[in-house]
Structure formats: C-alpha cells, structure tokens
Backbone as XML, in Angstrom:
<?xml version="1.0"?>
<chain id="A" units="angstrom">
  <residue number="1" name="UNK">
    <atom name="N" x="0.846" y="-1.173" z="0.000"/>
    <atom name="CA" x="0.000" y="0.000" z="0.000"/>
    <atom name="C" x="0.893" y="1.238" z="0.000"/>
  </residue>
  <residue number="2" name="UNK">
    <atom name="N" x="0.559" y="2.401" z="-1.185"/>
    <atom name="CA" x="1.387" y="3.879" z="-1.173"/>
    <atom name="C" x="1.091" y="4.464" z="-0.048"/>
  </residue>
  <residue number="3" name="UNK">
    <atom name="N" x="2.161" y="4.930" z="0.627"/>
    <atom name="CA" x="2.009" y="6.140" z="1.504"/>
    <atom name="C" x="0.485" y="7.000" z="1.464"/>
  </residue>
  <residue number="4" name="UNK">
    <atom name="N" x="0.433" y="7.719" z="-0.030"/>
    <atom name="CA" x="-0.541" y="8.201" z="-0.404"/>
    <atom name="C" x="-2.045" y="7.307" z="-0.137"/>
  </residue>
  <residue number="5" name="UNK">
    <atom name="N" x="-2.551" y="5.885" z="-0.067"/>
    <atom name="CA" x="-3.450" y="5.423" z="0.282"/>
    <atom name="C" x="-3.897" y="5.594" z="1.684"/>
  </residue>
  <residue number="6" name="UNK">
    <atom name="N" x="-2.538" y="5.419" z="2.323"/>
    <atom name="CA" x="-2.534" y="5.260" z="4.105"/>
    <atom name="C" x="-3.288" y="5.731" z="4.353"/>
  </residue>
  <residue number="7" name="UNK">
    <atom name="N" x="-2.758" y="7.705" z="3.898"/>
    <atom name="CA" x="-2.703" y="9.188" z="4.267"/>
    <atom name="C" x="-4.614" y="9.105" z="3.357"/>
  </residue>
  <residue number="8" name="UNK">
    <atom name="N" x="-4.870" y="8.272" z="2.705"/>
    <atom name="CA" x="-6.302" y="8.943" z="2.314"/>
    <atom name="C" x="-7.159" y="8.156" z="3.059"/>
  </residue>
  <residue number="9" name="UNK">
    <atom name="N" x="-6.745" y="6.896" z="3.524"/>
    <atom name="CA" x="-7.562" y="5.912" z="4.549"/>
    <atom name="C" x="-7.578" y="6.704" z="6.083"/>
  </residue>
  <residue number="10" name="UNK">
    <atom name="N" x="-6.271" y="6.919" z="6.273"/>
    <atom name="CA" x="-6.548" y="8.133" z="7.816"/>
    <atom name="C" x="-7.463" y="8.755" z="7.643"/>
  </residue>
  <residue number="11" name="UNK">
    <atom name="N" x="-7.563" y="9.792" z="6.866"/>
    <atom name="CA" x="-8.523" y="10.772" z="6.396"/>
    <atom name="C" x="-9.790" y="10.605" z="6.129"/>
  </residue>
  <residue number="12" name="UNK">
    <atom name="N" x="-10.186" y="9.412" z="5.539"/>
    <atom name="CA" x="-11.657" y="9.121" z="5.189"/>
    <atom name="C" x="-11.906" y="8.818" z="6.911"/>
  </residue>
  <residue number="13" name="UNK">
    <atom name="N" x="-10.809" y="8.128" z="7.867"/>
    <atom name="CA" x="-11.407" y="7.473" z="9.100"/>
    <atom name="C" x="-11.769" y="8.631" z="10.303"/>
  </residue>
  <residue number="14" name="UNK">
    <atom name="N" x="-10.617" y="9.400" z="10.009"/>
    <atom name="CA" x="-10.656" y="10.944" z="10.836"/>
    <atom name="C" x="-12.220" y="11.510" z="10.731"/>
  </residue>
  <residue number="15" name="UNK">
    <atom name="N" x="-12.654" y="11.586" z="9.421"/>
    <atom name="CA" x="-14.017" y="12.366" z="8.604"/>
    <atom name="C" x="-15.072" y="11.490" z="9.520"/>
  </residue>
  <residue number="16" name="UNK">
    <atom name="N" x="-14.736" y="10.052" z="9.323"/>
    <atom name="CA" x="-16.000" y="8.975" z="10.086"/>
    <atom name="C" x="-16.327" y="9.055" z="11.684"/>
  </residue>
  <residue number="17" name="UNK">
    <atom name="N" x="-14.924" y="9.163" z="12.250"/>
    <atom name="CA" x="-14.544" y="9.658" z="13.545"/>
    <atom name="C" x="-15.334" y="11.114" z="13.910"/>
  </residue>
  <residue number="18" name="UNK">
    <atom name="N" x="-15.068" y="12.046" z="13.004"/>
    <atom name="CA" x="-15.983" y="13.623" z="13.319"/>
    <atom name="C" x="-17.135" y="13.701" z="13.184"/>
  </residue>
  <residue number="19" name="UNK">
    <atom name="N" x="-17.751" y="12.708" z="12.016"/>
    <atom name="CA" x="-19.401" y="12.352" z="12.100"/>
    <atom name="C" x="-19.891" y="11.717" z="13.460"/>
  </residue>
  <residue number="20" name="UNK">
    <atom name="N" x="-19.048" y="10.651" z="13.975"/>
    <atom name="CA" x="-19.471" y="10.049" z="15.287"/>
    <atom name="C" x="-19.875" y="11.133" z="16.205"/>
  </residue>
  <residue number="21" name="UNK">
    <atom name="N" x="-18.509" y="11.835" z="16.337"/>
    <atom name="CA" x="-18.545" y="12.664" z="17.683"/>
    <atom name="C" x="-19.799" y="14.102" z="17.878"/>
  </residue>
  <residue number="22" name="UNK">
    <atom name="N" x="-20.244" y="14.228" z="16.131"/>
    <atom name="CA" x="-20.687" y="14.913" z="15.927"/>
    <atom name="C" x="-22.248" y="14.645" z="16.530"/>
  </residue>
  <residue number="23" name="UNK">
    <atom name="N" x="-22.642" y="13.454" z="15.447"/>
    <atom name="CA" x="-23.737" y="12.557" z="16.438"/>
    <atom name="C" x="-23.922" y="12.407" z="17.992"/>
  </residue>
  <residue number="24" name="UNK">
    <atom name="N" x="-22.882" y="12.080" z="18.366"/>
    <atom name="CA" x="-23.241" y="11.871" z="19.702"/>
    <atom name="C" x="-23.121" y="13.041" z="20.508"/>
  </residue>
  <residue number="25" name="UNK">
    <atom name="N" x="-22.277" y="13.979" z="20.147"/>
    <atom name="CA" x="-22.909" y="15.382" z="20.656"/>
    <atom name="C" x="-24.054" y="15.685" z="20.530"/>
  </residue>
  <residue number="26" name="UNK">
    <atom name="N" x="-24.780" y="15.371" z="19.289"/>
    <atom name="CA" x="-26.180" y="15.977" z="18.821"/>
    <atom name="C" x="-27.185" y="14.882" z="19.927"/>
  </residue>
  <residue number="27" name="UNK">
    <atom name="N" x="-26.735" y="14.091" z="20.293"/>
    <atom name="CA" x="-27.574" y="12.812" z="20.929"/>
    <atom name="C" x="-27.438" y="13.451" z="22.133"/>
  </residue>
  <residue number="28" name="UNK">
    <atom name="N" x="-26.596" y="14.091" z="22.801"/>
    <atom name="CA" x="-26.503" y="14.254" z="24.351"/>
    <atom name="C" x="-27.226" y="15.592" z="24.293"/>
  </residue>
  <residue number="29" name="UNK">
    <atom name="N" x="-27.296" y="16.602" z="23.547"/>
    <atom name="CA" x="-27.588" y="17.744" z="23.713"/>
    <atom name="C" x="-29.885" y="17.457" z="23.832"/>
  </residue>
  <residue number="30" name="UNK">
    <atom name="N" x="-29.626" y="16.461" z="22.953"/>
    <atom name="CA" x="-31.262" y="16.255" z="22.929"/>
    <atom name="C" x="-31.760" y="15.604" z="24.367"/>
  </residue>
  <residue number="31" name="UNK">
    <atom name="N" x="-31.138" y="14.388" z="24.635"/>
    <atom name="CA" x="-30.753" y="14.065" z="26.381"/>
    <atom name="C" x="-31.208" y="14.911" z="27.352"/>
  </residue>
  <residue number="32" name="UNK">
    <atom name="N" x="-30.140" y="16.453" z="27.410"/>
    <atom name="CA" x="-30.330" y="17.232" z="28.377"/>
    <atom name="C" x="-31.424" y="18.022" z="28.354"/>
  </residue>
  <residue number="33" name="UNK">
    <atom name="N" x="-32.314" y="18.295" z="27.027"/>
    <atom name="CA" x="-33.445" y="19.089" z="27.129"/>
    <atom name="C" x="-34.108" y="18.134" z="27.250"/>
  </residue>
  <residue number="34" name="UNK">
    <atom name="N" x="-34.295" y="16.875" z="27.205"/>
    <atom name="CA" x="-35.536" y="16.167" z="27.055"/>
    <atom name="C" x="-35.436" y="16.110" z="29.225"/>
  </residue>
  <residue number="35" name="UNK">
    <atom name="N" x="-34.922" y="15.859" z="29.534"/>
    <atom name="CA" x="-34.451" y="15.718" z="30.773"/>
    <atom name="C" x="-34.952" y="17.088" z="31.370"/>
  </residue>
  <residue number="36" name="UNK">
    <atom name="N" x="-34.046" y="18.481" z="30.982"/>
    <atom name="CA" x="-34.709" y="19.830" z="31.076"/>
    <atom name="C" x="-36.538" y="20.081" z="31.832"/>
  </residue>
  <residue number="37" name="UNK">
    <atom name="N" x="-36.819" y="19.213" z="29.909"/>
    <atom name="CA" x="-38.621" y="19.494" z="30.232"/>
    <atom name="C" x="-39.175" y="18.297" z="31.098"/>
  </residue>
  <residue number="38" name="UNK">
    <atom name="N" x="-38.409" y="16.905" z="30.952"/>
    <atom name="CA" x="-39.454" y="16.485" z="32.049"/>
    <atom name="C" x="-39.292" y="16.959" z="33.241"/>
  </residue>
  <residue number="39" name="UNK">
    <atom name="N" x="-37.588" y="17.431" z="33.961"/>
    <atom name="CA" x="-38.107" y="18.273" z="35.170"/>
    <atom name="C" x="-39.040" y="19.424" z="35.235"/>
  </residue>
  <residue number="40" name="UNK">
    <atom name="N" x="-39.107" y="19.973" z="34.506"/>
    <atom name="CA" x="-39.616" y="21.607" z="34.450"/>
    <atom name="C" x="-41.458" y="21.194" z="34.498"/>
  </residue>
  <residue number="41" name="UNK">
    <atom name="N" x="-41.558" y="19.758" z="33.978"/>
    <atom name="CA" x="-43.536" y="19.450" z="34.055"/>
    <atom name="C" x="-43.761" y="19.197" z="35.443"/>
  </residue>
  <residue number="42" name="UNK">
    <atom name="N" x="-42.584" y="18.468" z="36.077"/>
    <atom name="CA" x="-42.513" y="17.246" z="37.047"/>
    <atom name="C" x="-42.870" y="18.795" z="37.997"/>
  </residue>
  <residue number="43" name="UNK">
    <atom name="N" x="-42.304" y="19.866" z="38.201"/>
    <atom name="CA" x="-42.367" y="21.126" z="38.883"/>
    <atom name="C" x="-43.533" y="21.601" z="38.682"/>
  </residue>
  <residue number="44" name="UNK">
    <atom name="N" x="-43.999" y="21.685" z="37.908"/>
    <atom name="CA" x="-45.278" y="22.307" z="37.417"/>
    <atom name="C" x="-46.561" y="21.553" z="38.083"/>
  </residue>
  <residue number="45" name="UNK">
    <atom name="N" x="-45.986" y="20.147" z="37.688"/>
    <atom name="CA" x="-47.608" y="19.494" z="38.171"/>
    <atom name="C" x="-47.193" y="19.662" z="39.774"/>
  </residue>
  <residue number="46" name="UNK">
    <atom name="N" x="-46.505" y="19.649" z="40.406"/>
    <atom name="CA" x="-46.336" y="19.398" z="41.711"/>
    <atom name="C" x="-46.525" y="21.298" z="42.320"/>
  </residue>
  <residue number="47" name="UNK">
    <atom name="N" x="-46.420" y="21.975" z="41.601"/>
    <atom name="CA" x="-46.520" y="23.079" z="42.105"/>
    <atom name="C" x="-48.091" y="23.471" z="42.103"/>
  </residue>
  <residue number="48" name="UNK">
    <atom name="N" x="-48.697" y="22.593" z="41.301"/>
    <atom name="CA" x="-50.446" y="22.934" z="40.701"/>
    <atom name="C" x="-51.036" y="22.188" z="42.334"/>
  </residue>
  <residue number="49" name="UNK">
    <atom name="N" x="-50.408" y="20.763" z="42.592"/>
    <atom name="CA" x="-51.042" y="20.466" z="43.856"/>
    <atom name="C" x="-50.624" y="20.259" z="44.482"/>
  </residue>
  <residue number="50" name="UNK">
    <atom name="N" x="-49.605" y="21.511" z="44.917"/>
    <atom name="CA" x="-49.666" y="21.589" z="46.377"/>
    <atom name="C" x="-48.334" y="20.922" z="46.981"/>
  </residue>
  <residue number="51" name="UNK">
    <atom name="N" x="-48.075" y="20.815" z="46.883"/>
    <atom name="CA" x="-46.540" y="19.551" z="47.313"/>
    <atom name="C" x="-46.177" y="20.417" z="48.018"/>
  </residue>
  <residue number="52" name="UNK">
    <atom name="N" x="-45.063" y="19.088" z="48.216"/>
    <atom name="CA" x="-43.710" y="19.631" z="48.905"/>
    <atom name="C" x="-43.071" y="20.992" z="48.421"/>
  </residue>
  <residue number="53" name="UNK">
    <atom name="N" x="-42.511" y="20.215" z="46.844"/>
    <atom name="CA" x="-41.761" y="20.883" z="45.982"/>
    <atom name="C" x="-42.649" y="22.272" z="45.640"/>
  </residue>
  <residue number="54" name="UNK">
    <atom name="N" x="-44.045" y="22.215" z="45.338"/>
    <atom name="CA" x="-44.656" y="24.212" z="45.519"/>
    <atom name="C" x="-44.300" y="24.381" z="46.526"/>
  </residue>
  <residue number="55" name="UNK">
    <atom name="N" x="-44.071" y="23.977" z="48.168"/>
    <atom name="CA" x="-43.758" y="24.951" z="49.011"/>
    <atom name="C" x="-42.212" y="25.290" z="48.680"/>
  </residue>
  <residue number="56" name="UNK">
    <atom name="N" x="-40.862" y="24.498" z="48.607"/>
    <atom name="CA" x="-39.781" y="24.891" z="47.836"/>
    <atom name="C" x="-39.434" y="25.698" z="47.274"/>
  </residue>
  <residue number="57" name="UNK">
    <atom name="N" x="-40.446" y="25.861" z="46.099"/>
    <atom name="CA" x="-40.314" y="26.147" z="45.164"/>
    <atom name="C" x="-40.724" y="28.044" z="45.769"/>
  </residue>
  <residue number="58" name="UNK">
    <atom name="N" x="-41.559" y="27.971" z="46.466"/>
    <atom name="CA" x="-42.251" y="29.240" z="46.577"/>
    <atom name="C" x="-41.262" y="30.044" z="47.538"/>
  </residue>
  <residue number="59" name="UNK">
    <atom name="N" x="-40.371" y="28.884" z="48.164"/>
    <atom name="CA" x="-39.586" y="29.580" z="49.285"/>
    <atom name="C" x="-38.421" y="30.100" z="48.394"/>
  </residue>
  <residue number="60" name="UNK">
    <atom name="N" x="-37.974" y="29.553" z="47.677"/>
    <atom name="CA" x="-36.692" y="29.965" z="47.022"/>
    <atom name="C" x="-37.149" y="30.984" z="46.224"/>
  </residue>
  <residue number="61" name="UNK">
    <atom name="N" x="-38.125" y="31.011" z="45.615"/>
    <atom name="CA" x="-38.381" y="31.944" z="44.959"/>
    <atom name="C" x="-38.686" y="33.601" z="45.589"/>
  </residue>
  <residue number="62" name="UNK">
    <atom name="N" x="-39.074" y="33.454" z="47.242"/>
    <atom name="CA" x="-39.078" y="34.431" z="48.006"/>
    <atom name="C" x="-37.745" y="34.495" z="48.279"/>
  </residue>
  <residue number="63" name="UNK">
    <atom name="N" x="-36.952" y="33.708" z="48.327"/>
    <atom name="CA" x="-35.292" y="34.312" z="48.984"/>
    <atom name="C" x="-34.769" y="35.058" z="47.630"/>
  </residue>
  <residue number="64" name="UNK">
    <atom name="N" x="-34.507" y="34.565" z="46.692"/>
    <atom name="CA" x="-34.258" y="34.865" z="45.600"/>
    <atom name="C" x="-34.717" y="37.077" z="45.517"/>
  </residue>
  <residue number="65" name="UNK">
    <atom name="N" x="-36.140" y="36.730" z="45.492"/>
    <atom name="CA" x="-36.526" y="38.314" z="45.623"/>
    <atom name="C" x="-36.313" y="39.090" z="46.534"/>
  </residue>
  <residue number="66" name="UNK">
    <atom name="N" x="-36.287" y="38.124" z="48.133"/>
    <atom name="CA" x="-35.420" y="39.109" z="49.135"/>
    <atom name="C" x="-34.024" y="39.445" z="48.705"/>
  </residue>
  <residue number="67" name="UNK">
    <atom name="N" x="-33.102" y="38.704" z="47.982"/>
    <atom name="CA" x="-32.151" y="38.981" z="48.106"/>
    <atom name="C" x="-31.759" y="39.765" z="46.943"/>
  </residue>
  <residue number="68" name="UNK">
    <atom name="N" x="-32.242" y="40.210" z="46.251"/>
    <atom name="CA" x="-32.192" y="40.988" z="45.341"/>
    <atom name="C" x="-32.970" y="42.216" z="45.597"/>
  </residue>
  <residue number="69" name="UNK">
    <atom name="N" x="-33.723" y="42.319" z="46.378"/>
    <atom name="CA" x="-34.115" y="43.519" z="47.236"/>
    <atom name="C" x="-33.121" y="44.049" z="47.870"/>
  </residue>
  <residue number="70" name="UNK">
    <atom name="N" x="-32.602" y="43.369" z="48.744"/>
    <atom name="CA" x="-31.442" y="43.315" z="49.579"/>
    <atom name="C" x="-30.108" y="44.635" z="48.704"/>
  </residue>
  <residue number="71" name="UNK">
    <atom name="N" x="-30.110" y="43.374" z="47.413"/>
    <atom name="CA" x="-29.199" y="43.739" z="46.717"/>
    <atom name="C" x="-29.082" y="45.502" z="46.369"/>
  </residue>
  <residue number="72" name="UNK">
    <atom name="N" x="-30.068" y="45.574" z="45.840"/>
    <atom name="CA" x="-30.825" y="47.098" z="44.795"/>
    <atom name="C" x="-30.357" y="47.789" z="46.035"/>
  </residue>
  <residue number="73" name="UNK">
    <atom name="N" x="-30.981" y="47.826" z="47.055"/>
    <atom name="CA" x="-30.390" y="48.479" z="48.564"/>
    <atom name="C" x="-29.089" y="49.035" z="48.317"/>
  </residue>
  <residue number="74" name="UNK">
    <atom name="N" x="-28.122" y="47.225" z="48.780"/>
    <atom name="CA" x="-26.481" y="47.911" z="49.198"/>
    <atom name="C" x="-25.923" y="47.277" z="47.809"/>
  </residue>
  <residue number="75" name="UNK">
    <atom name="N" x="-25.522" y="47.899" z="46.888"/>
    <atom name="CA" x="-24.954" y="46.575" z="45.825"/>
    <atom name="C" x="-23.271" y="46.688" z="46.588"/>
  </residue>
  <residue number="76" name="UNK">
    <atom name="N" x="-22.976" y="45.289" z="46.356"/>
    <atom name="CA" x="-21.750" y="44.945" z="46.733"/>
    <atom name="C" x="-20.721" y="46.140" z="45.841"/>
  </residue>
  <residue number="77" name="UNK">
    <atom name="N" x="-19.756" y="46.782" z="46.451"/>
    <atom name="CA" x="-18.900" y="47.138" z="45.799"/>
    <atom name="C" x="-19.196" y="49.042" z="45.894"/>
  </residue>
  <residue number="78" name="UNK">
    <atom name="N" x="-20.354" y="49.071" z="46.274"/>
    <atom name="CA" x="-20.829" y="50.476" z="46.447"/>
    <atom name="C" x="-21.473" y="50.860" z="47.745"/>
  </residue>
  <residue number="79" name="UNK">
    <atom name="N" x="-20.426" y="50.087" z="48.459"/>
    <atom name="CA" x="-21.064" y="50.453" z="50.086"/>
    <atom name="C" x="-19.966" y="51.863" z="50.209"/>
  </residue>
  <residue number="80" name="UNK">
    <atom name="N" x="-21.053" y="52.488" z="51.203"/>
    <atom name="CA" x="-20.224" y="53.899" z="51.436"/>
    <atom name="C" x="-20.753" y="54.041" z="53.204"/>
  </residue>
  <residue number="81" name="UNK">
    <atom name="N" x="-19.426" y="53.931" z="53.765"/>
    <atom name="CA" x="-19.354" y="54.190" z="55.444"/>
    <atom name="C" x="-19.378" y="55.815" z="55.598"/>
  </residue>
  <residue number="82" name="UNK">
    <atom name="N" x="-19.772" y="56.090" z="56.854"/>
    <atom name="CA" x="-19.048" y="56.989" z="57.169"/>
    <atom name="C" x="-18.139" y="57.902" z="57.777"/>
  </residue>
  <residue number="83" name="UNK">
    <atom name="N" x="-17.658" y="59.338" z="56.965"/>
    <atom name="CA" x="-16.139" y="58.944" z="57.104"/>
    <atom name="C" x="-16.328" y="59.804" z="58.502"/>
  </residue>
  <residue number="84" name="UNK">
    <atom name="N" x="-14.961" y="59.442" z="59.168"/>
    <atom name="CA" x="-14.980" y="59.856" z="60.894"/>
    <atom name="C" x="-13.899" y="61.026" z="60.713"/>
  </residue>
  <residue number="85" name="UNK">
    <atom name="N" x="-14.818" y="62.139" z="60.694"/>
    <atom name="CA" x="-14.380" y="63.365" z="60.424"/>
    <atom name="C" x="-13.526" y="63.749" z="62.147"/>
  </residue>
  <residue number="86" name="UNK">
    <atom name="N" x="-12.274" y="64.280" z="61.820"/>
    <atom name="CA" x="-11.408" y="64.578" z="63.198"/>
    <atom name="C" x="-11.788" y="66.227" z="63.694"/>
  </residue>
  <residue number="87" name="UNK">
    <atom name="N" x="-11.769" y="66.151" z="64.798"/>
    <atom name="CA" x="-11.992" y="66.703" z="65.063"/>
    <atom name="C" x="-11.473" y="67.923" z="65.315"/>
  </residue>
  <residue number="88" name="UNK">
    <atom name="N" x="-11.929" y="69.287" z="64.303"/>
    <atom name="CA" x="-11.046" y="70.445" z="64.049"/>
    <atom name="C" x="-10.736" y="71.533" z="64.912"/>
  </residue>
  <residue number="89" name="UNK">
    <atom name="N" x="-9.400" y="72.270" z="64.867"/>
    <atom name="CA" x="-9.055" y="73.031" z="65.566"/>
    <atom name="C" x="-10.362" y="73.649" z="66.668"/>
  </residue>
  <residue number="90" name="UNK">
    <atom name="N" x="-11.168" y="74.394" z="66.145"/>
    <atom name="CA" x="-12.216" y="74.941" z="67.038"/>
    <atom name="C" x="-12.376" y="74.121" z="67.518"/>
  </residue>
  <residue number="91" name="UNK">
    <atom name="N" x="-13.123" y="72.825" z="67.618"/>
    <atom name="CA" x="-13.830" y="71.796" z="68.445"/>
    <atom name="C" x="-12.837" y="71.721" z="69.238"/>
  </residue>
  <residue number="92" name="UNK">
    <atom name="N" x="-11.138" y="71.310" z="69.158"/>
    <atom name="CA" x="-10.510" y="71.588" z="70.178"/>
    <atom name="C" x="-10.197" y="72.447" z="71.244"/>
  </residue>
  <residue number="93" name="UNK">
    <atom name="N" x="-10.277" y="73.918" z="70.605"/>
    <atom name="CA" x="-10.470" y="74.943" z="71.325"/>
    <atom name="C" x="-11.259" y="74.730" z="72.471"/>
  </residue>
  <residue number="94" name="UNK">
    <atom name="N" x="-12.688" y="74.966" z="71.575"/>
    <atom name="CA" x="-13.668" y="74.792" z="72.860"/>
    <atom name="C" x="-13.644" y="73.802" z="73.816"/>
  </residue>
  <residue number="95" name="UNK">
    <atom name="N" x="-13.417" y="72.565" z="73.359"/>
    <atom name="CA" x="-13.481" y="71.638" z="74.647"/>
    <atom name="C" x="-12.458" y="72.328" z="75.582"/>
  </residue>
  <residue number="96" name="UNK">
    <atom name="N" x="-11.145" y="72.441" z="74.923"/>
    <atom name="CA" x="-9.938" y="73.127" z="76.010"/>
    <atom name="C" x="-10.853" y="74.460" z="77.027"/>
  </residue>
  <residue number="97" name="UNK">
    <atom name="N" x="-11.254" y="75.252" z="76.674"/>
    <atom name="CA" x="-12.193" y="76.083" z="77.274"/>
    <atom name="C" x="-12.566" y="75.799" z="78.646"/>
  </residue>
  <residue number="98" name="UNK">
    <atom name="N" x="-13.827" y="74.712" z="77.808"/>
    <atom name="CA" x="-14.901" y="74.256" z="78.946"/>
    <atom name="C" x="-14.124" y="73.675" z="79.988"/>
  </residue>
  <residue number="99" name="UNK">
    <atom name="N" x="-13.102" y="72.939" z="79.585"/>
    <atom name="CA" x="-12.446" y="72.017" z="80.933"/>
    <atom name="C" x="-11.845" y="73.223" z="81.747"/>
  </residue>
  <residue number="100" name="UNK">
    <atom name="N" x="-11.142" y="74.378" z="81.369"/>
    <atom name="CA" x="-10.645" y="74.907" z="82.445"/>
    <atom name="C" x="-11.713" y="75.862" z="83.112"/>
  </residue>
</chain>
C-alpha cells in the first residue's frame, strides 16, 4: 500500500470519527433538554397540587426576591461608610475652654 493510500484511509477514518462525535454530541444535547422538560412538568404538576416541591419552590423563589431587594439596597462594591471626620481646631479649642 502507497504512503498516499494510508494518508487517504486516515482521512476518510478521521471524517467517520468527526461524524461520530458529531452525532453523539447531537444525541446528548437532545438528552439534556428532554431531561430539562421532564423536570420543568414534574415542577409544574407538583406546584399545581400543592406539594412539597410548591412549598420549595415558593420559598426559594421568596429568597431569591429578598435577596435581590437586599441587593438594589447595598450593591456589593458600592457600600459607602461613614467617614470619621477629626476633630477640628475649634472643636478643640472649645473643649480646652470648657475644661478649664
């Protein structure tokens, strides 16, 4: 067999190899939504009566809005203290004053 056959047999197998992976990417991606929606019904019907998972569901969904209440409030990164102003000549004065 020529070099040149090898090099076109790699190549046709490489091409067969990228269809696989291609497939089975396309196979897992369908997997995770099909998976997706049956959780997302499985929530739904259980939130329609009443469950566990609606009370869960209703609690997280209140933390969630507290904490983004919370947020809008102080956003991280834009807290402002305040500053501890020293106390200036006059204010010294006077106290010196009053004590004697």
């Amino acid at each position: 067999m020529s070099s040149f056959r090898r090099v076109q047999t790699l190549l046709q197998s490489v091409d067969e190899m990228a269809k696989l992976i291609a497939e089975l990417h396309d196979l897992r991606m369908r997997v995770q939504r099909a998976e997706a929606t049956a959780l997302a019904r499985r929530h739904v019907a259980a939130r329609k009566s009443g469950g566990v998972v609606a009370d869960l569901t209703r609690r997280t969904v209140a933390a969630r809005l507290n904490r983004a209440v919370g947020a809008r409030q102080n956003p991280i990164g834009q807290r402002r203290f305040r500053k501890r102003t020293s106390a200036g000549p006059e204010v010294t004065l006077a106290l010196g004053r009053k004590q004697t």
